[in-house]
N, C-alpha and C positions, 0 to 999 in steps of 0.2 A: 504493500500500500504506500510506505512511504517516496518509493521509487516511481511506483503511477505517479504519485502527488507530486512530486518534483518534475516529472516530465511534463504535469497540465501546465504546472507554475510557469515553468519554463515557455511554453508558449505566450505568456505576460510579454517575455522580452522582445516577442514582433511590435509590441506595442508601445515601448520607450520612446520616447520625442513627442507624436502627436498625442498619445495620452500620458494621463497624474499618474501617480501610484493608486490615488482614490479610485480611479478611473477602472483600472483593471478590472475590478469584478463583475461590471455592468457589463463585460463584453467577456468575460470567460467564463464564469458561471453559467448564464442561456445557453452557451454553444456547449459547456458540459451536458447540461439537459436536451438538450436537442440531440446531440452525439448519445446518448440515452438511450432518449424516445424511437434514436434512427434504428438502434440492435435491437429493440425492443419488436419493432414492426420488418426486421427483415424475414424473417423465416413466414413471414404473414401477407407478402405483399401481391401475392396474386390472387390469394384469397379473396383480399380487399379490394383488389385491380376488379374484379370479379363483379364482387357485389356491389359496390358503387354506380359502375357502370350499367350494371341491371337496377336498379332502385333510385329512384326520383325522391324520395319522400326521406327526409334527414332523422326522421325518428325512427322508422324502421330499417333504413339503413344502420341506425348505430344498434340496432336490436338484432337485426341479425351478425352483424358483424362480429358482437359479444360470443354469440352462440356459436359462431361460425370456429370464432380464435381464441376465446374467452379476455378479449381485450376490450376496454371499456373505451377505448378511443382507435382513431383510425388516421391516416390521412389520406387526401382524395388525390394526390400528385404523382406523378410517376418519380420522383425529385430521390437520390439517397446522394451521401458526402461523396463517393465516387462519380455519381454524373453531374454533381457539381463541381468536383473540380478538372473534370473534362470538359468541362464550357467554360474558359477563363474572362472570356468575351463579356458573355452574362452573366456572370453571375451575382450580383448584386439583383439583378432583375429575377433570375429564380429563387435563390437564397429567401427572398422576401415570399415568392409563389411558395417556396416549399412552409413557409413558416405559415401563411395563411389556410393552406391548403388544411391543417388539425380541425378535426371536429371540434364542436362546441365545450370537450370537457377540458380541451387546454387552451388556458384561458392568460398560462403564463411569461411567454413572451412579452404580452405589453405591460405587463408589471414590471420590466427593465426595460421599458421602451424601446424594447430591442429594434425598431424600425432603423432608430434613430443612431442607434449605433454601429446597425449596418451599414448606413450613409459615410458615418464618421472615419471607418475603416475605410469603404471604396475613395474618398475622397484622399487620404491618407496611404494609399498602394497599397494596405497591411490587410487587407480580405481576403485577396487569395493567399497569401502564406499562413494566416491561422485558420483558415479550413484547410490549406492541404497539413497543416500540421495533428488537426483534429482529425482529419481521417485516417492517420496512422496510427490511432487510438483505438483498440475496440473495446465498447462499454457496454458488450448485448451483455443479455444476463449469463449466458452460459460461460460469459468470460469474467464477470465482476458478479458474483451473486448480491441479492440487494442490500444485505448486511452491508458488504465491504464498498458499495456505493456511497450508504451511507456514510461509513468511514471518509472514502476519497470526499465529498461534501464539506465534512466536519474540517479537514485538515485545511482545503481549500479557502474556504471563510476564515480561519484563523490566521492565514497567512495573508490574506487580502488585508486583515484588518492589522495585524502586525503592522503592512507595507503605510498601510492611511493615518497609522494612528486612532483608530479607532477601537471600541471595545467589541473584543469578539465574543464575551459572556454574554451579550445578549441576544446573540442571534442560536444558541446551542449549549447543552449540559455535555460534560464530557462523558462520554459513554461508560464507564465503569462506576459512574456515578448512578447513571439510568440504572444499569444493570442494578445494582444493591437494591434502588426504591422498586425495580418492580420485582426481583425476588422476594422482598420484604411484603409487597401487595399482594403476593401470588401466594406467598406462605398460608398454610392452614386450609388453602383451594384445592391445593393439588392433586388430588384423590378427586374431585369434584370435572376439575380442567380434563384430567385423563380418561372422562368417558366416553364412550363413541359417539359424535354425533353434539357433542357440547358446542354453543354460541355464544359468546362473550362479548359485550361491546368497552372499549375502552375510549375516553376522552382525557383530551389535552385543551384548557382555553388558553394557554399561551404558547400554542404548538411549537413556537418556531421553526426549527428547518425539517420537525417530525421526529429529532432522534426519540421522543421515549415511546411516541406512539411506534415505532420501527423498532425500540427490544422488546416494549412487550409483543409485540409477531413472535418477534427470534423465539424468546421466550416459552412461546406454545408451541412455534413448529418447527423450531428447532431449524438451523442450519448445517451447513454442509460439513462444518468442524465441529458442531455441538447439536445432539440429537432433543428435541425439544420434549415438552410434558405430551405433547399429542398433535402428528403432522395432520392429523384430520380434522382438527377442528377448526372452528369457524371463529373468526376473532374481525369483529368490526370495528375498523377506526375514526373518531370522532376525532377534528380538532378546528381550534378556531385562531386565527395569528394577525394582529395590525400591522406587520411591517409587511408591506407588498414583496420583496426578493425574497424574504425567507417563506413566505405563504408560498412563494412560486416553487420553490425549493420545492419545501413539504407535500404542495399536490404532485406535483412531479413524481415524485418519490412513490406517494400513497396508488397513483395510477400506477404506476409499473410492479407493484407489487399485486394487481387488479382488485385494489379496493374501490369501493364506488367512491369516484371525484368530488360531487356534490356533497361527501363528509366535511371537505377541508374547506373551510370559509371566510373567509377576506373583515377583519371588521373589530373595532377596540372591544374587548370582551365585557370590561367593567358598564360601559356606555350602554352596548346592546346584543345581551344574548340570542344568539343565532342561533341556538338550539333551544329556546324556552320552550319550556313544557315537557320537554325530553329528559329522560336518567338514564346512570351507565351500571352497568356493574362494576367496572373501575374507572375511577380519576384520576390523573396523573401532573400537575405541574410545579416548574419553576419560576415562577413569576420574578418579576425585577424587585430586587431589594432597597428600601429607602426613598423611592420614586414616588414625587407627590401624584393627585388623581385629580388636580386641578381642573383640565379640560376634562374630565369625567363627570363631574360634580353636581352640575344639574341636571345630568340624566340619570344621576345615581337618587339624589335626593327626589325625583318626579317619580323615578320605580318605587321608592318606599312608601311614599306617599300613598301611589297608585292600587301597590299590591297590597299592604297591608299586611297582614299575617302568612302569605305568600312572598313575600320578600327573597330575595335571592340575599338578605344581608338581617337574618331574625336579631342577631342578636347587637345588631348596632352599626355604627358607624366609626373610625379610628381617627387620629389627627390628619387634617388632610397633607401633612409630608410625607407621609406613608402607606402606603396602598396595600401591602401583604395582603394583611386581616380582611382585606375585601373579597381578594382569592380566597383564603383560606375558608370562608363562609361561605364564596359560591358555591368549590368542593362538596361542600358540607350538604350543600341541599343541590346538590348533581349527582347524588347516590342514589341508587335506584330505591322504592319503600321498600319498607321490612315485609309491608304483605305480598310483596313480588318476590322475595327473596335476598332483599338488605342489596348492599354494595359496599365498596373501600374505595379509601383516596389516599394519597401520596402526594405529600407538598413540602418542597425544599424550601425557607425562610433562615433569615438572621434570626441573630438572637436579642432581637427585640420584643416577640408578639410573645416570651416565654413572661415576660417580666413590666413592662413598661406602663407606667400608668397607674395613679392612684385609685383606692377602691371607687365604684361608679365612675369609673372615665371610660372610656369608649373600648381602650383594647382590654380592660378590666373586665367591662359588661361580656364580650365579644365572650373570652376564656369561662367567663360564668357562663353563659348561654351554650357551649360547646361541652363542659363539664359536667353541668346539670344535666345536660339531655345524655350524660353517657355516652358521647362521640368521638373522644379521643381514645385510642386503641393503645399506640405506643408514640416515643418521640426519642431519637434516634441522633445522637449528636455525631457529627461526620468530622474527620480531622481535617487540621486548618490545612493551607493552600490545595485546596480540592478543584476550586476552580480558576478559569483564566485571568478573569477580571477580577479574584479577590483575596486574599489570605485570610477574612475574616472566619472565625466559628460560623459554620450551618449546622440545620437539624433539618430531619427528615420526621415530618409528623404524619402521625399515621391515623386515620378515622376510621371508623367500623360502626354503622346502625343496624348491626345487628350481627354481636359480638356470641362468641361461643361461653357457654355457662360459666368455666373457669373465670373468664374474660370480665365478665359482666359487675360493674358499678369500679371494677379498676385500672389506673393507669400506668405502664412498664415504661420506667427509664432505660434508655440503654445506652451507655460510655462506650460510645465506639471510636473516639477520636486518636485512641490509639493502632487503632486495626490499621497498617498501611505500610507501603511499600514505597521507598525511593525512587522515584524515575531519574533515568541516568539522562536524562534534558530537559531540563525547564520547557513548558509552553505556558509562556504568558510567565503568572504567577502560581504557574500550577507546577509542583514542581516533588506532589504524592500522587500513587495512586492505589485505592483497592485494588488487592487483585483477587484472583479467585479465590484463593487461600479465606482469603479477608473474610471475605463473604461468605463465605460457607461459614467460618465463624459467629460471624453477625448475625445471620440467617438461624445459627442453632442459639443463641440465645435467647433471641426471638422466640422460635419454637417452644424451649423449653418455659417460659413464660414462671420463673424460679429467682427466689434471692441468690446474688452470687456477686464477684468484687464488681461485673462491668452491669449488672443486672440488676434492678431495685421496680420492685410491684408496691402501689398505692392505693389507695383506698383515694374513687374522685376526692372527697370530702377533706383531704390531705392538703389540697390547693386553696380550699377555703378559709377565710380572715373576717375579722370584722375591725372595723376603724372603729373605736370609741373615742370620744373626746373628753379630755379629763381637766375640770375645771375648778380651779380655786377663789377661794373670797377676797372680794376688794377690800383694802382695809383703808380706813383714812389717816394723817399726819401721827394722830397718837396710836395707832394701831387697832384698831376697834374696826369690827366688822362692818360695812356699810350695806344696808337690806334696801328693796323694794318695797313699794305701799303693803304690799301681803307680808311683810317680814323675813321673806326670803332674801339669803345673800344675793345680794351681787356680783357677776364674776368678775376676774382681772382678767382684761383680753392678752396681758404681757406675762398672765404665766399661763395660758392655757396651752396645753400639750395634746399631741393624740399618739394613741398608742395603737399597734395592731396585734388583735389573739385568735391565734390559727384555733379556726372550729377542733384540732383534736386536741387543743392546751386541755390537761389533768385527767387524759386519756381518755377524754371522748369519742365513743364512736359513734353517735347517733346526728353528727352534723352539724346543720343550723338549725336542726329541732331542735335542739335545748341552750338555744341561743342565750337567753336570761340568766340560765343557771351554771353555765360555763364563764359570764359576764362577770357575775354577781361573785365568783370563787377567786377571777381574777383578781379583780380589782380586793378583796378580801386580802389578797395573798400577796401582792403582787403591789399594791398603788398607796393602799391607806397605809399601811406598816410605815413607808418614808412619809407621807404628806397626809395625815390625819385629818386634817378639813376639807379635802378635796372631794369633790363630786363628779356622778356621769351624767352628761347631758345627751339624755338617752335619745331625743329630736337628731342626734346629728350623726345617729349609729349609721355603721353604711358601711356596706357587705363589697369585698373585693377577693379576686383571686389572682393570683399568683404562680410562676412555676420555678423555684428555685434550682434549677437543675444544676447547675455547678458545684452547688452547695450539698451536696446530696451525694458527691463522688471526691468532697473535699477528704484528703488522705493529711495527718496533720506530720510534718515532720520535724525534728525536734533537732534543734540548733545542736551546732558540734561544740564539745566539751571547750570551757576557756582554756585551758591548758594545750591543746591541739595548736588552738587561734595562736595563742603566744609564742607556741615553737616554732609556726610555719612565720611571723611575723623576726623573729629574733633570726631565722635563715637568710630572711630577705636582706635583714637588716646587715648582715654580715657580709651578703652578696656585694650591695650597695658599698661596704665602705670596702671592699678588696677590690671594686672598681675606680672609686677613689684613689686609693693608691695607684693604681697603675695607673692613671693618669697625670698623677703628683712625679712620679717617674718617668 
């Protein structure tokens, strides 16, 4: 792969002078996919010569065509890279015929205006040498299966974006990343996945170029280097992506693998869901991290309005710097119902949406509304430079509505940020990676669903806090309590404090049922002993949740002896003045 990838790359350099660096991928990437699309329909093409020719009517022509080859697209031109670049004369004039000639379900060409960059090259002499250099490529499937397409994809954009400066994280998850989240989604199915004749649909709302919707395939049907849970079954791909080149990517992709093209949909996810009313049996994304929803905003705020208790977002709204939490809630209600048979989601986030926010703030509520309703499954922290554009801590949360018995009212931490392998070359900032090993690991702690050092099981009600506010009496110059008309103190606003007491303080298990009585033990225990006149002012109690995960794998280690410190400090020290000398000499 990395040898393909450097030979595509390589054809970039017909392109130096008239074009940026930016520039390159608007013109290598289409003609990847094109060069694609062309192996894809060679073994099909008099099939197609065929039926075209006999059938006037463009619906039925693509419905037999389907049947005929089981290809969901077709083109009507006699045009492949070989008789294009046997006509050097025109080819700027068929090149654009052969692009035109795709039926209705590729659509992506003019998503990199590709017209316009065909111009750019004939005007430029550089047309005919990157197509004859693209036709010395073969991309049919029986020479690049669609896994390792994918791959050649991934590398490609990474390297375009290298060249621009731009970030290649958010056009693509690296794939041993995918792989972990949908072994992890797939855990506990698999007996389920492996029977004959099983139908699964998977969605992605921030598909980008497709890689996770493309492993969870592999996933089921296994590839040509890895035998899958079951080549027979049937695995639908949903996905929905706003940047136009990687939507182009991604249908691309999803056709040649012959999933139906009309899955893969052009359009900002948070703004307008293009599959409302639709559930999946899995979910699968990596939304952008930190990224305000500003241009979102009012279509976000007119659908809550709208829908009401149908909301794509139950359990609130988050700061608008941050978008996560909005994914993380569509997920949440894109799982198929429990009376159909539940679903699972898989969403990679920073680690903000575990912690941020005081009790009743919006990603507060969000965690209360996702807790309560028993939807968190497990949460999965991933070791840092995982990906291109980041070194930051991720986690991998995992949902389930409609959890196996064991499973059911608790939550699995799982420490996996040690699980990893050195890559012997940085990409990007990526510079670990899972490997199989890893996973398989991750996956069986998963499984085992057990206390152990990287593995911690909670009770929801573990997450839950309540904010009490603890109030003292005003006093005046000579120190004398000051009361209201009813004789009650008055507070100091300068010594009021608030305190937070996790629902299980004094070994509670019954929650926020016994809110009062767990309050009332506190503050007993805990507030009056130091400040005997202080009071709760019960009006301003207010329920928050939390996910301390860090703190939960905190290992404590215990500073080295002074005597150690001194000897290794008296060495230096001795070091230091025998260098002195020798320079006094």
């Amino acid at each position: 792969m990395s040898s393909l990838g450097s030979f595509v790359w390589q054809i970039a350099d017909q392109l130096r002078g008239p074009f940026k660096p930016h520039q390159y991928g608007d013109v290598i990437l289409p003609m990847t996919i094109l060069r694609r699309l062309d192996g894809i329909l060679e073994p099909h093409r008099d099939a197609i010569a065929e039926i075209v020719d006999s059938t006037d009517n463009a619906e039925l022509r693509d419905v037999r065509i389907r049947q005929r080859t089981g290809l969901g697209f077709h083109n009507s031109t006699a045009w492949t890279f070989s008789r294009l670049v046997a006509d050097p004369q025109g080819l700027k004039a068929n090149l654009i015929d052969y692009i035109a000639g795709f039926s209705r379900a590729i659509d992506v060409f003019e998503r990199f205006k590709f017209e316009e960059q065909v111009a750019a090259m004939d005007e430029s002499n550089r047309l005919l040498l990157v197509v004859q250099r693209f036709a010395e490529v073969d991309l049919s499937p029986a020479a690049l299966p669609n896994a390792k397409m994918g791959d050649l994809f991934e590398e490609l954009i990474r390297k375009f974006a290298e060249a621009s400066n731009e970030t290649a994280g958010e056009h693509f998850t690296p794939r041993d990343a995918i792989r972990l989240i949908v072994d992890l989604l797939f855990a506990g199915d698999d007996k389920a996945l492996a029977v004959p004749g099983t139908v699964r649909s998977v969605y992605d709302p921030t598909a980008g170029t497709g890689g996770m919707l493309s492993v969870a395939d592999e996933h089921l049907k296994g590839t040509p280097e890895h035998p899958g849970l079951n080549p027979a079954a049937s695995l639908k791909l949903y996905g929905q992506e706003i940047n136009p080149q990687s939507y182009a990517i991604c249908k691309s992709d999803m056709i040649a693998k012959g999933q139906d093209a009309t899955n893969i949909r052009l359009g900002d996810t948070l703004s307008k869901d293009l599959f409302a009313g639709q559930t999946f049996d899995y979910c699968l994304s990596n939304p952008p991290y930190g990224v305000d929803w500003k241009a979102s905003q009012a279509a976000i705020k007119q659908h809550v309005q709208d829908a009401g208790d149908r909301s794509r977002f139950p359990g609130g709204l988050p700061p608008i710097s941050d978008g996560q939490m909005l994914f993380l809630q569509h997920l949440a209600t894109k799982m198929r119902p429990v009376q159909d048979g539940g679903g699972r989601a898989g969403i990679v986030l920073n680690g903000s949406p575990l912690f941020t926010g005081a009790a009743e703030s919006g990603p507060s509520e969000i965690r209360r509304w996702l807790l309560e309703n028993d939807l968190v499954d497990a949460i999965v922290a991933l070791p840092t430079n995982m990906f291109y554009n980041t070194g930051i801590a991720t986690y991998v949360w995992l949902l389930d509505n409609a959890k196996p018995a064991e499973r059911i009212g608790t939550v699995q931490l799982i420490d996996a940020s040690g699980f990893w392998t050195k890559m012997r070359k940085n990409l990007g900032q990526k510079n670990r990676e899972v490997s199989a090993e890893d996973r398989a690991e991750i996956v069986r702690l998963y499984d085992a669903h057990a206390e152990a050092k990287h593995s911690k099981i909670f009770p929801t009600s573990a997450f839950g806090y309540w904010t009490i506010t603890v109030e003292r009496p005003l006093r005046d110059e000579n120190g004398d309590i000051v009361t209201d008309r009813k004789g009650k103190p008055k507070p100091d606003a300068k010594l009021r404090d608030t305190e937070n007491i996790p629902f299980t303080w004094g070994g509670n298990i019954a929650g926020a049922d016994w809110r009062d009585e767990v309050i009332r033990k506190y503050v007993d225990n805990e507030v009056l002993p130091h400040v005997p006149d202080a009071w709760i002012d019960e009006a301003k109690t207010k329920v928050g949740y939390e996910i301390p995960f860090t703190r939960h794998f905190y290992e404590y280690v215990p500073p080295r002896p002074l005597e150690v410190i001194d000897a290794e400090l008296n060495e230096l020290v001795a070091e230091i003045m025998e260098l002195l000398r020798e320079v006094e000499q």
